[in-house]
DRENKE-978824 format. One record per residue: residue number from 1; residue in one letter; x, y, z of N, C-alpha, C in turn. Coordinates in steps of 0.05 Angstrom, whole numbers. Layout:
# DRENKE-978824
<atom seq="NUM" type="A" n_X="X" n_Y="Y" n_Z="Z" ca_X="X" ca_Y="Y" ca_Z="Z" c_X="X" c_Y="Y" c_Z="Z"/>
...
# end
This chain:
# DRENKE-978824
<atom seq="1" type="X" n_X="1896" n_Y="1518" n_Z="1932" ca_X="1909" ca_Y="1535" ca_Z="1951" c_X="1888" c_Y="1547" c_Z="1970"/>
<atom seq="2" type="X" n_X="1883" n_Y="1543" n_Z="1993" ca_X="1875" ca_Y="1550" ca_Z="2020" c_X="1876" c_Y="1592" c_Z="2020"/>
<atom seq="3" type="X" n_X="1852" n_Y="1605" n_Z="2021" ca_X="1858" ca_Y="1624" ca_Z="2036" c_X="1883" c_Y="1626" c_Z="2052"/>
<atom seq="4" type="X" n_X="1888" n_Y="1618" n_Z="2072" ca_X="1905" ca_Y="1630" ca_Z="2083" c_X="1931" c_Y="1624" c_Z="2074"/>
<atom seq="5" type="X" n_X="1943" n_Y="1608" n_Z="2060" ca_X="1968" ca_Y="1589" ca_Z="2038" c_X="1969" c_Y="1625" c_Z="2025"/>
<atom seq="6" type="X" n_X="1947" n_Y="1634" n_Z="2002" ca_X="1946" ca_Y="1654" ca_Z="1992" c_X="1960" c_Y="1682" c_Z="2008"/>
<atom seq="7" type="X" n_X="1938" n_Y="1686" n_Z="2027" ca_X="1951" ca_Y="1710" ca_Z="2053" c_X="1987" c_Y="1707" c_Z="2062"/>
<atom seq="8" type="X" n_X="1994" n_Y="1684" n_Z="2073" ca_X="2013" ca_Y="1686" ca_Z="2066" c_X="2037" c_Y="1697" c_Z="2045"/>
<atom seq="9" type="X" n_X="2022" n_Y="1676" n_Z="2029" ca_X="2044" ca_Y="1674" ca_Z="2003" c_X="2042" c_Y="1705" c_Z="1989"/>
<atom seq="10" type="X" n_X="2018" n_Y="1726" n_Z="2000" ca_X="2027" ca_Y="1749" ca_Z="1988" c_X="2039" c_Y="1771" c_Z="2013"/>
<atom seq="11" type="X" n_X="2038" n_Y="1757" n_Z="2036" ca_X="2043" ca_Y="1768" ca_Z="2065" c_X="2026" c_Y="1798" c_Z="2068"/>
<atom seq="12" type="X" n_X="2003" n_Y="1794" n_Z="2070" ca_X="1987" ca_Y="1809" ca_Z="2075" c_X="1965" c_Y="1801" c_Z="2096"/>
<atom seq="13" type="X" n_X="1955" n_Y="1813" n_Z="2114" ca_X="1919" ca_Y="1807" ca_Z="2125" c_X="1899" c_Y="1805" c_Z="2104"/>
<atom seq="14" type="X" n_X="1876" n_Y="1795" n_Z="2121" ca_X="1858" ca_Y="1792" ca_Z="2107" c_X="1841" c_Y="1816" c_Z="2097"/>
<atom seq="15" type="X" n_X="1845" n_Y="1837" n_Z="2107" ca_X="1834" ca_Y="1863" ca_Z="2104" c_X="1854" c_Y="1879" c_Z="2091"/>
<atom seq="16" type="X" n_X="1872" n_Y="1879" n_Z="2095" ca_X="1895" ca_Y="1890" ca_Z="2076" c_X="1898" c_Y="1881" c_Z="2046"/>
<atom seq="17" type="X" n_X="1892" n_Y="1845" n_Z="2043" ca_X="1886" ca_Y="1832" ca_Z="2015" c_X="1861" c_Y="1848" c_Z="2006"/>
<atom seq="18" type="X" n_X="1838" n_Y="1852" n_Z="2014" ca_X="1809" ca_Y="1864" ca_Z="2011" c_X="1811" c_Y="1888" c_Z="1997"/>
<atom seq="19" type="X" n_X="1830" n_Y="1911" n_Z="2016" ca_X="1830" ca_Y="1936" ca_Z="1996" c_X="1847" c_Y="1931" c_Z="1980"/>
<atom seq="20" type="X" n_X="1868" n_Y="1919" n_Z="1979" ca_X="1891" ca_Y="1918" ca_Z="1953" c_X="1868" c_Y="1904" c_Z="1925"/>
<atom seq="21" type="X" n_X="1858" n_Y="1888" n_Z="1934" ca_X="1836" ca_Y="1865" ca_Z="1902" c_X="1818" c_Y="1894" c_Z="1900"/>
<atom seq="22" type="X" n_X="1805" n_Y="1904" n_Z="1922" ca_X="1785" ca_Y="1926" ca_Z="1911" c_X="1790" c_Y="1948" c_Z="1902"/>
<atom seq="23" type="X" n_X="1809" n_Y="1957" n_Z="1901" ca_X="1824" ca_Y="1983" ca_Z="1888" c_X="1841" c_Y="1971" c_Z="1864"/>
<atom seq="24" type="X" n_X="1842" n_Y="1947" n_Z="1869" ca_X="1851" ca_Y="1941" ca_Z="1825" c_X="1833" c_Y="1935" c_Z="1816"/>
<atom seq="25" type="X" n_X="1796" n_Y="1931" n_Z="1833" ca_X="1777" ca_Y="1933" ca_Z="1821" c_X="1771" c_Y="1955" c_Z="1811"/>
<atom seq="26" type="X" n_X="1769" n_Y="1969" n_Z="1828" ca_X="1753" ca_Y="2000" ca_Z="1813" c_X="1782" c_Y="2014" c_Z="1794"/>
<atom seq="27" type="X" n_X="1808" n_Y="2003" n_Z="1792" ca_X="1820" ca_Y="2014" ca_Z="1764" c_X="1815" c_Y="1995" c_Z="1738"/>
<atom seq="28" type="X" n_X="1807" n_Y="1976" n_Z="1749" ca_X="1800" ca_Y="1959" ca_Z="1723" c_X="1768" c_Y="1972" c_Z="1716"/>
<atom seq="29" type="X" n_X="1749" n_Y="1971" n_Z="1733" ca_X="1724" ca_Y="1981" ca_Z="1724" c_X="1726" c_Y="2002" c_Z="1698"/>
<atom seq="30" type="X" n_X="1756" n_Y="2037" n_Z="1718" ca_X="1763" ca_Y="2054" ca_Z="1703" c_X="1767" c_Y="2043" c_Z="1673"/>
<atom seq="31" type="X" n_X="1791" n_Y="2032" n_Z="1662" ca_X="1794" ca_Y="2014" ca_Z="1648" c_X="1787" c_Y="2004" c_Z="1629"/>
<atom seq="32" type="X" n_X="1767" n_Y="1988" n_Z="1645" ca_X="1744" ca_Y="1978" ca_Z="1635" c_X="1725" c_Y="2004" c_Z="1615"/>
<atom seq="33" type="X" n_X="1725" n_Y="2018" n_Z="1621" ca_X="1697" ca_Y="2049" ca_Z="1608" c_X="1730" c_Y="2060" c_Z="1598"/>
<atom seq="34" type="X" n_X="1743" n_Y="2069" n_Z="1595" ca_X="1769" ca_Y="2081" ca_Z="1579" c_X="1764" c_Y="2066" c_Z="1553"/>
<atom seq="35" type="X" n_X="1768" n_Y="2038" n_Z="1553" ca_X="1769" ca_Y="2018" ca_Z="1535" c_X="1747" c_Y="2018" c_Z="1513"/>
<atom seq="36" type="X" n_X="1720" n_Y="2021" n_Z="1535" ca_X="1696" ca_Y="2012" ca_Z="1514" c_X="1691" c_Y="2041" c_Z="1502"/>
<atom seq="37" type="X" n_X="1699" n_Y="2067" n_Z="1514" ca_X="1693" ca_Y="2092" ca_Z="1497" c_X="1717" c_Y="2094" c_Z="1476"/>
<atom seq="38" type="X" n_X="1752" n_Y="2082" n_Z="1477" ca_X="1758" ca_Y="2077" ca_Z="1460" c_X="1755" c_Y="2064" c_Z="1432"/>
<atom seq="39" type="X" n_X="1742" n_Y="2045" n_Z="1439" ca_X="1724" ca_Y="2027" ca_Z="1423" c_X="1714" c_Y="2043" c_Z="1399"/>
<atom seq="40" type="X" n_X="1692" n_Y="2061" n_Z="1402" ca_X="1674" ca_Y="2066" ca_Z="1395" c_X="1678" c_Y="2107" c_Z="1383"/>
<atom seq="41" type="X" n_X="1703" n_Y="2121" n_Z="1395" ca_X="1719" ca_Y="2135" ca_Z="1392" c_X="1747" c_Y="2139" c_Z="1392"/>
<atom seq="42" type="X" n_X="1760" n_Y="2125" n_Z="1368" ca_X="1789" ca_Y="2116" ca_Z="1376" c_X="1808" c_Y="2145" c_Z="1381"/>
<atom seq="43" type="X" n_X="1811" n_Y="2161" n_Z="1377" ca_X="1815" ca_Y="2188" ca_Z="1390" c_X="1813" c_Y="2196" c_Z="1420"/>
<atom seq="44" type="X" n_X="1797" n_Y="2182" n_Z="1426" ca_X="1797" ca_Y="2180" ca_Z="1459" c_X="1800" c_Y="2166" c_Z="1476"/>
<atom seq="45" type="X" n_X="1825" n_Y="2168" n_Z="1498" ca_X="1845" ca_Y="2145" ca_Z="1512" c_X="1859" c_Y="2124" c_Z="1498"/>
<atom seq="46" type="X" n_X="1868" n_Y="2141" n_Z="1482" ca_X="1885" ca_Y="2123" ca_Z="1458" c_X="1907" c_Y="2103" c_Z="1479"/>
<atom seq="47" type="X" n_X="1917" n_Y="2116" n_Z="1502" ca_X="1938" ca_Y="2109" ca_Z="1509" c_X="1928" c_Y="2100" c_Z="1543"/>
<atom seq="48" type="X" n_X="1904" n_Y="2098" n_Z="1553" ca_X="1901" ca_Y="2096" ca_Z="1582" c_X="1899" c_Y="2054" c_Z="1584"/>
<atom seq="49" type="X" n_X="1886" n_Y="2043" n_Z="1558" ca_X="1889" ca_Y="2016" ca_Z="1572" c_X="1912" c_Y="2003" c_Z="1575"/>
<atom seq="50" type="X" n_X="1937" n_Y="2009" n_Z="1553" ca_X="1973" ca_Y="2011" ca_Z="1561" c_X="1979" c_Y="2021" c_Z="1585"/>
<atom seq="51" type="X" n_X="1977" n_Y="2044" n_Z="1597" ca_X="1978" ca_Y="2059" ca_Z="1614" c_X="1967" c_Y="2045" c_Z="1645"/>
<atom seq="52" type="X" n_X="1947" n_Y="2040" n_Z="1640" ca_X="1935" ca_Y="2023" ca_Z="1659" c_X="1943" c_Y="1994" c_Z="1670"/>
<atom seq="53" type="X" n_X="1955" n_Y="1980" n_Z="1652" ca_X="1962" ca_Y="1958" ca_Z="1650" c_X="1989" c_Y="1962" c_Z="1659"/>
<atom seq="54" type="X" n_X="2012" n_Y="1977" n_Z="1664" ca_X="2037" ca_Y="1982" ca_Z="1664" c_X="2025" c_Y="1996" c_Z="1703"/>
<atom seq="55" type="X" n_X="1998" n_Y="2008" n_Z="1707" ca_X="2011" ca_Y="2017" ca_Z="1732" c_X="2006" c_Y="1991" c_Z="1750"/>
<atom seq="56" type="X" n_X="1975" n_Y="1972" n_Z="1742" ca_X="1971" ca_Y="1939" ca_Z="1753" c_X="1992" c_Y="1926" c_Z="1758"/>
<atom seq="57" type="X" n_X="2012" n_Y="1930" n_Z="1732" ca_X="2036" ca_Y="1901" ca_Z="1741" c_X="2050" c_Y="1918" c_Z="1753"/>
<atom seq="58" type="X" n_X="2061" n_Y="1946" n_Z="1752" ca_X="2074" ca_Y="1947" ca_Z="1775" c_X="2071" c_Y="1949" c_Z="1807"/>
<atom seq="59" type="X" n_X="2047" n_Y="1965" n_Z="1810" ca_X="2029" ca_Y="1949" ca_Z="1838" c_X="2026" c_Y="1922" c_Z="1844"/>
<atom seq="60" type="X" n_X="2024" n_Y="1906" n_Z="1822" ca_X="2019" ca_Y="1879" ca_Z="1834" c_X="2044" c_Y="1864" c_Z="1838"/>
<atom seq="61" type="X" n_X="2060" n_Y="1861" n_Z="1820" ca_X="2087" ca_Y="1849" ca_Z="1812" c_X="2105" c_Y="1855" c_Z="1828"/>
<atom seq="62" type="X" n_X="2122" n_Y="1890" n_Z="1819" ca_X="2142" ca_Y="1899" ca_Z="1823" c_X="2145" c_Y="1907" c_Z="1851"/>
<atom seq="63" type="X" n_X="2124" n_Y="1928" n_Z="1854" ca_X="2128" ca_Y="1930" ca_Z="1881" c_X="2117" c_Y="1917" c_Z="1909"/>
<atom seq="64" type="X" n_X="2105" n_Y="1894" n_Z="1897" ca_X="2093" ca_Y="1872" ca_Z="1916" c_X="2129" c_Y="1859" c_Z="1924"/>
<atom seq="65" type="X" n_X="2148" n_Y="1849" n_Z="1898" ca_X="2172" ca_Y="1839" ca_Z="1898" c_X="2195" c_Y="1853" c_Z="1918"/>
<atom seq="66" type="X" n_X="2185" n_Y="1889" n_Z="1909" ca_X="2205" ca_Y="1900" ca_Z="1923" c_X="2200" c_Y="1900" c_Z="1958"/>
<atom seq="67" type="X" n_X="2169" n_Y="1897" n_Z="1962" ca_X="2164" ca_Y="1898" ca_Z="1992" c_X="2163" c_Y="1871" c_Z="2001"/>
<atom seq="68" type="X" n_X="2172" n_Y="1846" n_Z="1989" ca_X="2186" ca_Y="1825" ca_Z="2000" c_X="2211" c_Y="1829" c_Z="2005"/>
<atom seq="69" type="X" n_X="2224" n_Y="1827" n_Z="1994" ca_X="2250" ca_Y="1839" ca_Z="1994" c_X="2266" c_Y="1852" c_Z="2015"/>
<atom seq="70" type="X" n_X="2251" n_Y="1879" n_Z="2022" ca_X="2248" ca_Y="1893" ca_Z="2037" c_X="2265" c_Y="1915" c_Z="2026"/>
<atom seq="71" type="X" n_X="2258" n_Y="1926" n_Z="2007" ca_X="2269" ca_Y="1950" ca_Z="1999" c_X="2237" c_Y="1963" c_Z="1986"/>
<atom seq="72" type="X" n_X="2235" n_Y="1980" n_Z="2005" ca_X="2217" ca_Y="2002" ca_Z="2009" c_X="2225" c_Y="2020" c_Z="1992"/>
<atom seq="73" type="X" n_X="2246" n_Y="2029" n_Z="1984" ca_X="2259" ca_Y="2059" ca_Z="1963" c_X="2232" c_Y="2053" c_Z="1936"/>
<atom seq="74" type="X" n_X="2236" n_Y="2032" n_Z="1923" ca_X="2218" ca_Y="2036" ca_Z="1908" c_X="2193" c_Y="2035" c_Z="1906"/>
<atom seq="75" type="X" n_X="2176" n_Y="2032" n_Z="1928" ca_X="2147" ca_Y="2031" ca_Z="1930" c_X="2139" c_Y="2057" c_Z="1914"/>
<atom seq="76" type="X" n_X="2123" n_Y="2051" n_Z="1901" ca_X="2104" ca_Y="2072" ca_Z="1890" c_X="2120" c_Y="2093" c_Z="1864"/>
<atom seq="77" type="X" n_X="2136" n_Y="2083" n_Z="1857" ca_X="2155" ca_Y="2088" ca_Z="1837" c_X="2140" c_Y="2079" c_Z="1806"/>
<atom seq="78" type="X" n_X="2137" n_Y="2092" n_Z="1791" ca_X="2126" ca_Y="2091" ca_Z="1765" c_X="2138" c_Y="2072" c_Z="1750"/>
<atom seq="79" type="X" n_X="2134" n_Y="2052" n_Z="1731" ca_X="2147" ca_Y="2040" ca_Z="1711" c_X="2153" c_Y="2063" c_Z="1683"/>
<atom seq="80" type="X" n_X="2181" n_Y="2058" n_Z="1678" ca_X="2186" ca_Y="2081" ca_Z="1657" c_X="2182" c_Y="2071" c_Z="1623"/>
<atom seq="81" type="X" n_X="2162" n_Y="2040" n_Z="1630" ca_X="2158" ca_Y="2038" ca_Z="1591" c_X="2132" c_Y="2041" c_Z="1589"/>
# end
């Protein structure tokens, strides 16, 4: 798949794709250090790499689906599991 095949197919710019990948970078980084101090203190962020993972797919997935679509009501709307 071609850069731009990609841009398309998520209908975004190329600068608009850039901050969307770099801001699920730095929550995965978060994530990422939640995880490894869980690790090593299970008492602490018992519940953030679930948590984390539920707000990714719905940024990526749900409301990527709903702004094809074109129903805007639910942008930025929490997943309730």
């Amino acid at each position: 798949m071609s850069m731009n095949s990609h841009l398309e197919s998520v209908n975004e710019s190329y600068f608009q794709h850039m901050r969307h990948a770099l801001s699920f970078t730095l929550d995965m980084l978060v994530g990422a250090a939640c995880c490894l101090v869980h690790a090593f203190f299970p008492s602490l962020f018992e519940h953030a790499g679930s948590q984390l993972v539920n707000k990714l797919y719905d940024r990526m997935v749900v409301n990527r689906a709903n702004l094809s679509s074109g129903d805007f009501k639910e942008q930025g709307r929490a997943r309730s599991a």
